[in-house]
N, CA, C and O atoms as CSV, one atom per row, in Angstrom:
chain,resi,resn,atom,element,x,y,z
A,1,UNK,N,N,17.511,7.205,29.707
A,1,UNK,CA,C,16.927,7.483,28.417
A,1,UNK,C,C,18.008,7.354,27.344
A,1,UNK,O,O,19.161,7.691,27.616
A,2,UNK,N,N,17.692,6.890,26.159
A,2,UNK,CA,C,18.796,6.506,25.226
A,2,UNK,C,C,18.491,7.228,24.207
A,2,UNK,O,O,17.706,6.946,23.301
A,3,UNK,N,N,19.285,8.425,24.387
A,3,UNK,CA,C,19.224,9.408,23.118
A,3,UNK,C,C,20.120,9.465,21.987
A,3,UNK,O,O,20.321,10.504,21.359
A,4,UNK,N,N,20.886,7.885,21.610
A,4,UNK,CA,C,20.963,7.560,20.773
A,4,UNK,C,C,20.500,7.224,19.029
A,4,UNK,O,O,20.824,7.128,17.845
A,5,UNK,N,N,19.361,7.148,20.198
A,5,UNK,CA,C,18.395,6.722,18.934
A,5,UNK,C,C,17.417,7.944,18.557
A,5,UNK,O,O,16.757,8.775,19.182
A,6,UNK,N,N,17.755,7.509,16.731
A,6,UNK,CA,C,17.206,8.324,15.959
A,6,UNK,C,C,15.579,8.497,15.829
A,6,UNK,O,O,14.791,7.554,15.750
A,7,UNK,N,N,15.365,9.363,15.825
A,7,UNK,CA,C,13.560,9.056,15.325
A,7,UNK,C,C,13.630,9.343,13.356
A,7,UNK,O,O,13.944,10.280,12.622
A,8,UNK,N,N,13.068,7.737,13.150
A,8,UNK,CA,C,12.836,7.757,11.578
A,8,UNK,C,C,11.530,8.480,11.119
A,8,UNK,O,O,10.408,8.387,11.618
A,9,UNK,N,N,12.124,9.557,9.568
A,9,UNK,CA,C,11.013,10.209,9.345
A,9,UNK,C,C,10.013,9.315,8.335
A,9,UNK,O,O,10.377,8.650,7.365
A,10,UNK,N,N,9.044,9.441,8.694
A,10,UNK,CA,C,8.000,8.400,7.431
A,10,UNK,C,C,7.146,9.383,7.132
A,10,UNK,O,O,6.949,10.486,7.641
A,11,UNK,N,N,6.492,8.606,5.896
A,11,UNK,CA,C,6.042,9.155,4.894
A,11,UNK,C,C,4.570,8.134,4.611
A,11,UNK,O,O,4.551,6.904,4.656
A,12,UNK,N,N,3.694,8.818,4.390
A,12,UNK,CA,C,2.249,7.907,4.698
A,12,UNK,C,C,1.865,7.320,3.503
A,12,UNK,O,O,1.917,8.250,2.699
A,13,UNK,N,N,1.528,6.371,2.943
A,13,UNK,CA,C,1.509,5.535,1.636
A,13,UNK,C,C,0.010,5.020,1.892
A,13,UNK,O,O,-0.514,4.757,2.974
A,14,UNK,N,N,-0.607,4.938,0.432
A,14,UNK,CA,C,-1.995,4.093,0.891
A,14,UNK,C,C,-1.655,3.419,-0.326
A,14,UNK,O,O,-0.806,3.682,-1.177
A,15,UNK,N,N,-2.804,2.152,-0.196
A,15,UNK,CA,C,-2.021,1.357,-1.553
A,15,UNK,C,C,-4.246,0.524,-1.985
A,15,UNK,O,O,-4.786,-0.031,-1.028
A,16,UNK,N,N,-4.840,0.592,-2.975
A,16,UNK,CA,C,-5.817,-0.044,-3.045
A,16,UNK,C,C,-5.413,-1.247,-3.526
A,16,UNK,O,O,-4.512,-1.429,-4.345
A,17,UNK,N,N,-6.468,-2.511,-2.720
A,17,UNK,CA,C,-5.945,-3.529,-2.729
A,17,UNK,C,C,-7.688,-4.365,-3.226
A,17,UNK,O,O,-8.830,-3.912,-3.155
A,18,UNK,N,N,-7.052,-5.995,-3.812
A,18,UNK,CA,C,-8.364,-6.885,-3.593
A,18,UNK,C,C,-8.752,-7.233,-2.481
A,18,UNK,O,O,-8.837,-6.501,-1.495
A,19,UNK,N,N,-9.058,-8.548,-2.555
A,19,UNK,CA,C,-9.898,-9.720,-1.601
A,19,UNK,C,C,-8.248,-10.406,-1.501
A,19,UNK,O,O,-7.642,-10.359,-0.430
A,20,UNK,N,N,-7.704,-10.957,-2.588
A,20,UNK,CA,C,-6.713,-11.980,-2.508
A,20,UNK,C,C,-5.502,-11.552,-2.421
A,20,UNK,O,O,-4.693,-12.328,-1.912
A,21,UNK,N,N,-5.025,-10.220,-2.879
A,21,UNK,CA,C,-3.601,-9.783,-2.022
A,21,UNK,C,C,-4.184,-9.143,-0.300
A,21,UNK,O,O,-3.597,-9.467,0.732
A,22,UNK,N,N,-5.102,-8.452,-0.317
A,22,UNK,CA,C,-5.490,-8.112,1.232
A,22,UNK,C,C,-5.166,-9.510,2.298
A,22,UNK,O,O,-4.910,-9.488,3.502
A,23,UNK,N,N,-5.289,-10.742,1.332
A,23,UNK,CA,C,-5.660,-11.709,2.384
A,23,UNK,C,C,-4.216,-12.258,2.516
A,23,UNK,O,O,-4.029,-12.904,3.547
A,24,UNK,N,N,-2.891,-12.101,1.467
A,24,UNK,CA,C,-1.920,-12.066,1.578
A,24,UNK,C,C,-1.070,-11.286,2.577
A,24,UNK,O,O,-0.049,-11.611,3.183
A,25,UNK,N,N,-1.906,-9.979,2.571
A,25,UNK,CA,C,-1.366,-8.729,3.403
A,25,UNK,C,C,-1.240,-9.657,4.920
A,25,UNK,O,O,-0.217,-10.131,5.415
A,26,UNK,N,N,-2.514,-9.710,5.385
A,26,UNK,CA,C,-3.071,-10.636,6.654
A,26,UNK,C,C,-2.257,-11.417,6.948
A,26,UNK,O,O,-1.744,-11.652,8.042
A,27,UNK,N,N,-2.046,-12.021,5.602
A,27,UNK,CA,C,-1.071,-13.427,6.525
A,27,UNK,C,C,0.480,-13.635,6.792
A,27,UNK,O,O,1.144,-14.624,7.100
A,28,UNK,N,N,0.764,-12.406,6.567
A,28,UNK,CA,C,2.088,-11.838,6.914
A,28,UNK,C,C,2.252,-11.232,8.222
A,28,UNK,O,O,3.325,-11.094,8.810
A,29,UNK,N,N,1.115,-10.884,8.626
A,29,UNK,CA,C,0.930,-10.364,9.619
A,29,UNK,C,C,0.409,-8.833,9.977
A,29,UNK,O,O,0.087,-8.301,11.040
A,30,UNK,N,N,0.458,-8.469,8.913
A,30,UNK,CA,C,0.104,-7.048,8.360
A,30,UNK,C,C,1.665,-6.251,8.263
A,30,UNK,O,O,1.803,-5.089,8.643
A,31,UNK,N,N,2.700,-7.004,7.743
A,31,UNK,CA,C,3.715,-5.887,7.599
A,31,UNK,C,C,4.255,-6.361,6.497
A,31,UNK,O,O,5.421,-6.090,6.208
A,32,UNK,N,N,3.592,-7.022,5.841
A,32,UNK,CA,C,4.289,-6.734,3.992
A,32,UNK,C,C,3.559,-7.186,2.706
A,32,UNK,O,O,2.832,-8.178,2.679
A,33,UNK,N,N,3.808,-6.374,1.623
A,33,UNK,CA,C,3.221,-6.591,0.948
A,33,UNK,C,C,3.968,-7.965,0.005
A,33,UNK,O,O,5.190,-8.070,-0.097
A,34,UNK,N,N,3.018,-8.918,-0.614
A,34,UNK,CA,C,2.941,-9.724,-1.420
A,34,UNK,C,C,4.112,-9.759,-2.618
A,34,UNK,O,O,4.390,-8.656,-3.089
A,35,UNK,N,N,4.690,-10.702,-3.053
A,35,UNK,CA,C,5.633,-10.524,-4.313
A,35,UNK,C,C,4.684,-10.026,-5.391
A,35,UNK,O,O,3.456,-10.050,-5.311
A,36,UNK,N,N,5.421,-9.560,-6.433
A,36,UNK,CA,C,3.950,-9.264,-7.269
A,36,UNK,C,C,3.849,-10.961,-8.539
A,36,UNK,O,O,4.070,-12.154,-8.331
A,37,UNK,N,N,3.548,-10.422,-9.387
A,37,UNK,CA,C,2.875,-11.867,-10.136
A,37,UNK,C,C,3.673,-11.440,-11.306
A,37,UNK,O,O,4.027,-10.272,-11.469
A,38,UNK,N,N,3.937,-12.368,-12.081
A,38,UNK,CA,C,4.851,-11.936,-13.442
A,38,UNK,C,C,4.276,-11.205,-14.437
A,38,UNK,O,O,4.964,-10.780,-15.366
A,39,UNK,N,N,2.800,-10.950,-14.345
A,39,UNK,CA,C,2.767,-9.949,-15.065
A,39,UNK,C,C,2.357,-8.091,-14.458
A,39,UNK,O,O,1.776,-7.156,-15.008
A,40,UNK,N,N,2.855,-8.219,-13.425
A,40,UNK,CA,C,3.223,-6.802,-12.525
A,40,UNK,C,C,4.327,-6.413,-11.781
A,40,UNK,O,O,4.558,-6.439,-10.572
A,41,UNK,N,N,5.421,-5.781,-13.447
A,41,UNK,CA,C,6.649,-5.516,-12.981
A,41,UNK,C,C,6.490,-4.101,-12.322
A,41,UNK,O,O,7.249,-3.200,-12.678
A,42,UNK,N,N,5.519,-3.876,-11.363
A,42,UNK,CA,C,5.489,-2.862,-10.503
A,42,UNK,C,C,4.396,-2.872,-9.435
A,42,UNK,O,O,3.198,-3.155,-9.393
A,43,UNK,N,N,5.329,-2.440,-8.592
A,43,UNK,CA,C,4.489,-1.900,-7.288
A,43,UNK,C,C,4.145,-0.901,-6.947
A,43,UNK,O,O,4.965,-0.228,-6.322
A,44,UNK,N,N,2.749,-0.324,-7.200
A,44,UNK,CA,C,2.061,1.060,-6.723
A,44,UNK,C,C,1.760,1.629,-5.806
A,44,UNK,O,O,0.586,1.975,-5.936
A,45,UNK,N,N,2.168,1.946,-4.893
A,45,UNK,CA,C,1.557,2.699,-3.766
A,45,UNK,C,C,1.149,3.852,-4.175
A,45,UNK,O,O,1.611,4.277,-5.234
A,46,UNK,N,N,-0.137,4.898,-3.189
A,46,UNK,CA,C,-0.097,6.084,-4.071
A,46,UNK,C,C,-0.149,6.950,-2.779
A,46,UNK,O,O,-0.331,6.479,-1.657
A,47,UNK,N,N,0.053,8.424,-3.096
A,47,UNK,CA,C,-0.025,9.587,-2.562
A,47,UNK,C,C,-0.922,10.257,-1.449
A,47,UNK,O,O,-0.573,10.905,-0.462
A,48,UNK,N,N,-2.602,9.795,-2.047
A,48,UNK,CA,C,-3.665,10.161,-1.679
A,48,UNK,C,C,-4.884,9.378,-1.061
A,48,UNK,O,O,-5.334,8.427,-1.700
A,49,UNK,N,N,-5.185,9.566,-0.407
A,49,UNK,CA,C,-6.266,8.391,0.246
A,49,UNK,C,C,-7.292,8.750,-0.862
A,49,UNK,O,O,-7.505,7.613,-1.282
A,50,UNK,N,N,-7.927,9.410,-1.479
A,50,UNK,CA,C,-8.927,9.754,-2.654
A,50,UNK,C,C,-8.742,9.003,-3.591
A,50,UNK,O,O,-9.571,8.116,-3.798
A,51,UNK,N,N,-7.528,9.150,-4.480
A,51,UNK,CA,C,-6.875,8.552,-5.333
A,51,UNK,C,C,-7.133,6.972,-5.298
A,51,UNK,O,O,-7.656,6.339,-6.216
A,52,UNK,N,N,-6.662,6.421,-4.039
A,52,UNK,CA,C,-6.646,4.901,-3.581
A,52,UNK,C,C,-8.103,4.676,-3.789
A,52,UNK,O,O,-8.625,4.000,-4.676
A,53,UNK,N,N,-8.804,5.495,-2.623
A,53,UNK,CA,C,-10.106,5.244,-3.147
A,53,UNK,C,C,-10.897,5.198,-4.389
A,53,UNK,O,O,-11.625,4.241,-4.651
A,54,UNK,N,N,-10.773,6.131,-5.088
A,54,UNK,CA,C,-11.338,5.818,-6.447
A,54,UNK,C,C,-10.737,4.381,-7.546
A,54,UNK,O,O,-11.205,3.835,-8.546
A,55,UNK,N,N,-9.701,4.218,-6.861
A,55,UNK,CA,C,-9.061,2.432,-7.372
A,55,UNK,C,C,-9.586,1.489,-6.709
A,55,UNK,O,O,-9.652,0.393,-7.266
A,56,UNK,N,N,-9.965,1.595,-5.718
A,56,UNK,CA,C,-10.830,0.526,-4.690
A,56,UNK,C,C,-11.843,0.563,-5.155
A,56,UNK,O,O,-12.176,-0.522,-5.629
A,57,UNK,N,N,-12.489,1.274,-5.250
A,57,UNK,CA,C,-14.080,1.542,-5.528
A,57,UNK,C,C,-14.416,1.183,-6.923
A,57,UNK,O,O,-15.276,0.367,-7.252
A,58,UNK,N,N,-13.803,1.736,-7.556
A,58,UNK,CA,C,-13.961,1.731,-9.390
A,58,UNK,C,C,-13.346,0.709,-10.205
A,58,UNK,O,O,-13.814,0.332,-11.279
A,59,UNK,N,N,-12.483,0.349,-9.773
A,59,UNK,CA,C,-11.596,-1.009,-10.097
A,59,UNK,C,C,-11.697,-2.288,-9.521
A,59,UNK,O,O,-12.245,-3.245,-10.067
A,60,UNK,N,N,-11.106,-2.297,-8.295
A,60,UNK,CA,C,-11.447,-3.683,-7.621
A,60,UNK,C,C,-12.763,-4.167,-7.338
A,60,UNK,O,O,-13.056,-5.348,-7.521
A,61,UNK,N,N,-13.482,-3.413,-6.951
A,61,UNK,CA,C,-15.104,-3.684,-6.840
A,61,UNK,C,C,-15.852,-4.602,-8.084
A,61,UNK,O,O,-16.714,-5.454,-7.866
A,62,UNK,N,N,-15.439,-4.314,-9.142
A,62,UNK,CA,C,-15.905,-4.870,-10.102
A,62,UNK,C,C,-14.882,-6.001,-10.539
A,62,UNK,O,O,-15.281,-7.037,-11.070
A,63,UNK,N,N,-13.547,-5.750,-10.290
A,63,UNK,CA,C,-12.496,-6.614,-11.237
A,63,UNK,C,C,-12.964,-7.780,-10.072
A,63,UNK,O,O,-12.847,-8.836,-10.695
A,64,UNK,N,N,-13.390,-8.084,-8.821
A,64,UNK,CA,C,-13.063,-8.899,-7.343
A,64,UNK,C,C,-14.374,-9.086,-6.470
A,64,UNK,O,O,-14.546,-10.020,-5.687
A,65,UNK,N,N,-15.322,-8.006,-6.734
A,65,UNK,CA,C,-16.384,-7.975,-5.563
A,65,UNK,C,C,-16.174,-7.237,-4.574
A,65,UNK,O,O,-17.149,-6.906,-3.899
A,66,UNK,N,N,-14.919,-6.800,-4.230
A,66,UNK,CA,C,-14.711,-6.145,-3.123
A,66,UNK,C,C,-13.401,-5.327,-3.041
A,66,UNK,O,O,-12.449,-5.970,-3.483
A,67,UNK,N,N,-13.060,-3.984,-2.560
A,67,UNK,CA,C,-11.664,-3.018,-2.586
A,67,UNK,C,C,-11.589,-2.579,-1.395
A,67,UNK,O,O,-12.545,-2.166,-0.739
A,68,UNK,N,N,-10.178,-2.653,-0.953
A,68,UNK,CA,C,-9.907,-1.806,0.382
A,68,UNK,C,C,-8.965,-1.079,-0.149
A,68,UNK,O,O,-8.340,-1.283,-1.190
A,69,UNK,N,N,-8.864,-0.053,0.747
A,69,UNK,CA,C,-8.054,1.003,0.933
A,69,UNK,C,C,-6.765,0.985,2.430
A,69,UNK,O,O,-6.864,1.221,3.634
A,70,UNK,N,N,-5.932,0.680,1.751
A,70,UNK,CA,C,-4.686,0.609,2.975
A,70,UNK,C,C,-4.159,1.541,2.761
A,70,UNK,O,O,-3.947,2.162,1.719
A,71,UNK,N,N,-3.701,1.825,4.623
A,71,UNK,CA,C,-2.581,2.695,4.685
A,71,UNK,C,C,-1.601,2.399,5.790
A,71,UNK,O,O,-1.823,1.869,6.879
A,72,UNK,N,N,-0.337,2.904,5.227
A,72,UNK,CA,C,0.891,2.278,5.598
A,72,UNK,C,C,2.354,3.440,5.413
A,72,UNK,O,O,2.469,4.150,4.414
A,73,UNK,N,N,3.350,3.446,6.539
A,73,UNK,CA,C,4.615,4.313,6.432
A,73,UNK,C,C,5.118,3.681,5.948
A,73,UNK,O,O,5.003,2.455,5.967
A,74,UNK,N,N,5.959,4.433,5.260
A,74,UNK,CA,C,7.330,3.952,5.011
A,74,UNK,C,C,8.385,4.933,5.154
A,74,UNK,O,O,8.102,6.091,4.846
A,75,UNK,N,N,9.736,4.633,5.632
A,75,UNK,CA,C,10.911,5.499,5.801
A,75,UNK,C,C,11.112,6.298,4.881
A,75,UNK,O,O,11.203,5.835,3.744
A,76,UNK,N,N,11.210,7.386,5.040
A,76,UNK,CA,C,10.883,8.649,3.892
A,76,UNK,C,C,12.447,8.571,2.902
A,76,UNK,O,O,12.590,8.464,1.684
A,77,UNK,N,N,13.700,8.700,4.266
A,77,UNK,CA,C,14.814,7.953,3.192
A,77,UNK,C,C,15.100,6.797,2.342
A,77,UNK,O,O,16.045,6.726,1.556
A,78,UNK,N,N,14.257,5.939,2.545
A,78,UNK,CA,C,14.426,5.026,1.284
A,78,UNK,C,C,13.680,5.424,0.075
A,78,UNK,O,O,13.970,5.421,-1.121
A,79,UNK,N,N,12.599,5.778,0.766
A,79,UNK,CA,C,11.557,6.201,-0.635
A,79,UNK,C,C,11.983,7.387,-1.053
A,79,UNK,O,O,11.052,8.109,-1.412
A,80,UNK,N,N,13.433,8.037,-1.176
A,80,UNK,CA,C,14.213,8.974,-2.122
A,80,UNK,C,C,14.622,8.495,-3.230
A,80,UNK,O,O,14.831,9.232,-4.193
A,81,UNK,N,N,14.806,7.166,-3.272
A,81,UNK,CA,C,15.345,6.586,-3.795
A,81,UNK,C,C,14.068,6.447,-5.598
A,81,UNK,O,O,14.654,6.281,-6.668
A,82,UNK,N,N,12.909,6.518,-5.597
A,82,UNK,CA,C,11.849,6.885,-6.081
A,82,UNK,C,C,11.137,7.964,-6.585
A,82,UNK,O,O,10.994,8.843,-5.736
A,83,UNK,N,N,10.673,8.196,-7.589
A,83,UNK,CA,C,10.202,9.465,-8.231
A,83,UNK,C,C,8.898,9.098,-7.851
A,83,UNK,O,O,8.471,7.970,-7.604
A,84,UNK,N,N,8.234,10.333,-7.831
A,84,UNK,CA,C,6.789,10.262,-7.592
A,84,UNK,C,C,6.595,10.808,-9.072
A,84,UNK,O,O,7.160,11.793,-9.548
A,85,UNK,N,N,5.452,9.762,-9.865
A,85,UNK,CA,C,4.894,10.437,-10.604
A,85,UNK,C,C,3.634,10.437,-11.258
A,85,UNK,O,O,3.132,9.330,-11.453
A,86,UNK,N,N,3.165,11.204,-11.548
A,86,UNK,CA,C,2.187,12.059,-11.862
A,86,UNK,C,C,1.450,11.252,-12.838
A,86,UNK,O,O,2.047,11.305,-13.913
A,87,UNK,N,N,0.165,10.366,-12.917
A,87,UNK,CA,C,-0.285,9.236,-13.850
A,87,UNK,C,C,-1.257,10.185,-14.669
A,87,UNK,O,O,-1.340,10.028,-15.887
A,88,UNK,N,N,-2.064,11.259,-13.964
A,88,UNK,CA,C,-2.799,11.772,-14.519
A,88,UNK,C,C,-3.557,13.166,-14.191
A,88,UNK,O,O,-2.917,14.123,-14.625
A,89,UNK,N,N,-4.645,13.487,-13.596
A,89,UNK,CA,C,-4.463,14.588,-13.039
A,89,UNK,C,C,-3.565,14.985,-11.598
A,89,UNK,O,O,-2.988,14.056,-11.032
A,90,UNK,N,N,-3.463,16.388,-11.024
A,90,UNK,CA,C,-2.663,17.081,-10.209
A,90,UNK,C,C,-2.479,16.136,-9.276
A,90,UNK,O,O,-1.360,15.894,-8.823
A,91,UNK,N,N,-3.774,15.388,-8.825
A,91,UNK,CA,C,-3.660,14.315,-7.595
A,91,UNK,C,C,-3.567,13.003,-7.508
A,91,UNK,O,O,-3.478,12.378,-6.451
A,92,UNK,N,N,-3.589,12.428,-8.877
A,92,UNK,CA,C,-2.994,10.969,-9.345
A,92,UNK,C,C,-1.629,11.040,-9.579
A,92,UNK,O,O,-1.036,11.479,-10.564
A,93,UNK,N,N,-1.064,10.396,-8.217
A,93,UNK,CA,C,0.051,10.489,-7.497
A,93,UNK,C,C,0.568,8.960,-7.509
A,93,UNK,O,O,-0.241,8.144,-7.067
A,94,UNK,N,N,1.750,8.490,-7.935
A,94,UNK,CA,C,1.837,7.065,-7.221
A,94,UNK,C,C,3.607,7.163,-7.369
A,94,UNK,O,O,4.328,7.864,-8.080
A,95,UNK,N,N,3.841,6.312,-6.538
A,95,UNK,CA,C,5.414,6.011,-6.632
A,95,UNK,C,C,5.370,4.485,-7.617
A,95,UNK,O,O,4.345,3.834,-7.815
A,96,UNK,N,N,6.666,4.162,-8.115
A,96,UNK,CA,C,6.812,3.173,-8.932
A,96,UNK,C,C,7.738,2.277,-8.257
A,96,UNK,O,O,8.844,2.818,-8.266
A,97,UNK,N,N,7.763,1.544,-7.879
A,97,UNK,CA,C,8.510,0.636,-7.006
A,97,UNK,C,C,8.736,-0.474,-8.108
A,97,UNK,O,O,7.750,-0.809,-8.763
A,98,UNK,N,N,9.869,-1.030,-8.348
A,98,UNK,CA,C,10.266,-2.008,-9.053
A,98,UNK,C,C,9.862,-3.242,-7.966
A,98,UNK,O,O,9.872,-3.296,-6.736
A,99,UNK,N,N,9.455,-4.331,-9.168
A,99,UNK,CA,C,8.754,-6.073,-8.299
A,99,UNK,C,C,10.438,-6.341,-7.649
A,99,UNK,O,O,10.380,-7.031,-6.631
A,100,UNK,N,N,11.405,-6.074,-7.905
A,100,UNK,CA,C,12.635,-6.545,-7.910
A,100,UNK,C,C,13.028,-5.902,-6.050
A,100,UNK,O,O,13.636,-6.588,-5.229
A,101,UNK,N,N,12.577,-4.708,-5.822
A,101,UNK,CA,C,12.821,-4.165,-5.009
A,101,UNK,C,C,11.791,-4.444,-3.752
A,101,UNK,O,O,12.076,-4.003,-2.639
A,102,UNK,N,N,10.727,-5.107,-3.950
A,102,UNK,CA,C,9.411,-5.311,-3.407
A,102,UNK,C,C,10.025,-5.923,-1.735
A,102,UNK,O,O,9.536,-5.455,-0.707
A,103,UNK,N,N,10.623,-6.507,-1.711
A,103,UNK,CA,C,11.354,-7.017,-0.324
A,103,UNK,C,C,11.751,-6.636,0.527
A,103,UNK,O,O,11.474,-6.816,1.713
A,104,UNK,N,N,13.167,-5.470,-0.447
A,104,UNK,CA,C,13.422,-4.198,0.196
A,104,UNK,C,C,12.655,-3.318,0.793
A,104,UNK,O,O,12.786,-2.859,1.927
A,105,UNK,N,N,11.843,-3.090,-0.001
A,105,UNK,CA,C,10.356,-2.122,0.480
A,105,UNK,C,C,10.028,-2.613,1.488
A,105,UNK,O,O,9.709,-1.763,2.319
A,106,UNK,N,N,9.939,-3.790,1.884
A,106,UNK,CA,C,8.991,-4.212,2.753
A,106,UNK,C,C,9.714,-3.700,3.891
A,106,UNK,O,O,9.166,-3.030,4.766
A,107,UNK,N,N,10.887,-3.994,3.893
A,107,UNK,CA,C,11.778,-3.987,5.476
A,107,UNK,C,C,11.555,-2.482,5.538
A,107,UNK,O,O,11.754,-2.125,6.699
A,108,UNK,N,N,11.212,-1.418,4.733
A,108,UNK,CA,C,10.964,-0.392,5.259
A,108,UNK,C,C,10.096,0.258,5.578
A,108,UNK,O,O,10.159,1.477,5.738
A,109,UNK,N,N,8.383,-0.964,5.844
A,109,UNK,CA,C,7.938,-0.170,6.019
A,109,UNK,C,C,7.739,-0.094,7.760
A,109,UNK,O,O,8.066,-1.035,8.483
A,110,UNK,N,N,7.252,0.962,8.187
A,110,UNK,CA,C,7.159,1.200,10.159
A,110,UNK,C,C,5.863,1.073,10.652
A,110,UNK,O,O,5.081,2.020,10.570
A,111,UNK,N,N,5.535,-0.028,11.173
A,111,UNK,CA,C,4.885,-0.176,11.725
A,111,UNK,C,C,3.236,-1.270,10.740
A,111,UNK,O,O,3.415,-1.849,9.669
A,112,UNK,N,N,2.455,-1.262,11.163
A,112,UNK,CA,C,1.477,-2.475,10.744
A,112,UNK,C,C,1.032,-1.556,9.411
A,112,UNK,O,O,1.255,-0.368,9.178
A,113,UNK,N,N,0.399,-2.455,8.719
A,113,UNK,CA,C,-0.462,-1.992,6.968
A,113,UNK,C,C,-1.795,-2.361,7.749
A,113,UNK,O,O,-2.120,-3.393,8.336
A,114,UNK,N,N,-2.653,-0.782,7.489
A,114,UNK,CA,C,-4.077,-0.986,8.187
A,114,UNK,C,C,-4.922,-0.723,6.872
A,114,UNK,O,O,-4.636,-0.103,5.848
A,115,UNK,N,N,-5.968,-1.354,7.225
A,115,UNK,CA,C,-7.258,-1.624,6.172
A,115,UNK,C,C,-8.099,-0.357,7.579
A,115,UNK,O,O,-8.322,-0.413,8.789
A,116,UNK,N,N,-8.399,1.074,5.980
A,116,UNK,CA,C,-8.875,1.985,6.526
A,116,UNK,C,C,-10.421,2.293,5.700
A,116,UNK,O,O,-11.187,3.015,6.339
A,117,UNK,N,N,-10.822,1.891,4.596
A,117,UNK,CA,C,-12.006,1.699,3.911
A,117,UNK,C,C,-12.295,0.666,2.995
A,117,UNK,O,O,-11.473,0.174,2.222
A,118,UNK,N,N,-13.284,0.399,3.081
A,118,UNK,CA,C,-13.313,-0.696,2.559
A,118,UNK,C,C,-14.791,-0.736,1.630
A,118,UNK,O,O,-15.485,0.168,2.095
A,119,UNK,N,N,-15.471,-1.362,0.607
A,119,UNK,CA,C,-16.028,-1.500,-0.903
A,119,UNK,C,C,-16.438,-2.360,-1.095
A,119,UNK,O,O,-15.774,-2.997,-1.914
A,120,UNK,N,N,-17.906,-3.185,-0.528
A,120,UNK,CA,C,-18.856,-2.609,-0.488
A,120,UNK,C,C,-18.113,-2.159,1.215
A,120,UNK,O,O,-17.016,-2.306,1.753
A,121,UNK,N,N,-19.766,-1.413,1.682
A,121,UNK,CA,C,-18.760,-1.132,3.357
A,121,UNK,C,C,-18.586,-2.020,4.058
A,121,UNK,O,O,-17.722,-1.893,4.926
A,122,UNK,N,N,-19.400,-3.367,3.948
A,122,UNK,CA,C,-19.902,-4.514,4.762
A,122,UNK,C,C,-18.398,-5.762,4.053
A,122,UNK,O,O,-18.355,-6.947,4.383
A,123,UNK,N,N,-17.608,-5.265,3.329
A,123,UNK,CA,C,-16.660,-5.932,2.916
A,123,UNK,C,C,-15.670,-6.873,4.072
A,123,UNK,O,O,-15.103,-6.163,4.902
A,124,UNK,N,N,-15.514,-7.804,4.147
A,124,UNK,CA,C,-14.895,-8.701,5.347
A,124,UNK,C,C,-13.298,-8.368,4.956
A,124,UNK,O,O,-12.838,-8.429,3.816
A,125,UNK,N,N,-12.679,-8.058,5.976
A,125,UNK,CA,C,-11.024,-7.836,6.179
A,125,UNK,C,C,-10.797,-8.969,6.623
A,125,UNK,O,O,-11.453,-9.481,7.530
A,126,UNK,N,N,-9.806,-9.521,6.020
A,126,UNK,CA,C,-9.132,-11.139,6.878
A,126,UNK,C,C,-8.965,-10.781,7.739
A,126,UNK,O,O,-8.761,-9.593,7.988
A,127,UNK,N,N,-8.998,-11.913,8.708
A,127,UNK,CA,C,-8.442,-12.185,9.941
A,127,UNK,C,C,-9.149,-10.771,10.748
A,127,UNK,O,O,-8.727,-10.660,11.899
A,128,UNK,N,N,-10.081,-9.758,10.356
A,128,UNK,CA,C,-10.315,-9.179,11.000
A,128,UNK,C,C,-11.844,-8.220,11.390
A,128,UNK,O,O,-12.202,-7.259,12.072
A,129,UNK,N,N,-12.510,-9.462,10.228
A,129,UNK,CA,C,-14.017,-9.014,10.228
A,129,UNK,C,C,-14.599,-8.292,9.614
A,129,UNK,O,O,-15.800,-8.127,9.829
């Protein structure tokens, strides 16, 4: 047994997504998120699966036809590096990730980005029905 090795602490991230970065998500394999586009010098992940949801549902649904709700770790020590803050009420939660850092992020996050709800419900997940 190799008790060398550390166990990394993570930290649970959900992030609401479209049709066309979800399908980006997919084709990475499910372990990173997308560069962002020049006019989104930020990357949102948020706090709360509620939160996400009400951005899936209320936003993408209409901006796309369709919103999922992902969730995904990330190494709790890198994401120190980040303020969590507070957009609006007690539970509109998101971290601010600079587009610059988006790469970095990626290598940290552990393990696959899962599509956990999805808007309408009958909404198709790439590559996964």
């Amino acid at each position: 047994m190799d008790v060398s090795r550390e166990l990394t602490s993570t930290t649970t991230l959900w992030r609401p997504t479209g049709p066309e970065e979800l399908q980006l998500v997919a084709d990475s394999g499910w372990r990173e998120w997308p560069p962002r586009l020049p006019d989104q010098p930020i990357f949102y992940p948020v706090l709360t699966e509620e939160y996400a949801v009400m951005i899936a549902r209320d936003w993408n649904v209409p901006a796309s036809g369709s919103g999922f709700v992902t969730r995904f770790s990330v190494e709790s020590a890198f994401l120190g590096r980040y303020e969590v803050r507070q957009v609006g009420g007690r539970e509109i939660l998101e971290y601010w990730v600079p587009a610059e850092d988006l790469e970095e992020f990626n290598r940290h996050i552990v393990g696959e980005i899962e599509v956990v709800q999805r808007f309408p419900a009958d909404a198709r997940v790439p590559g996964r029905g």
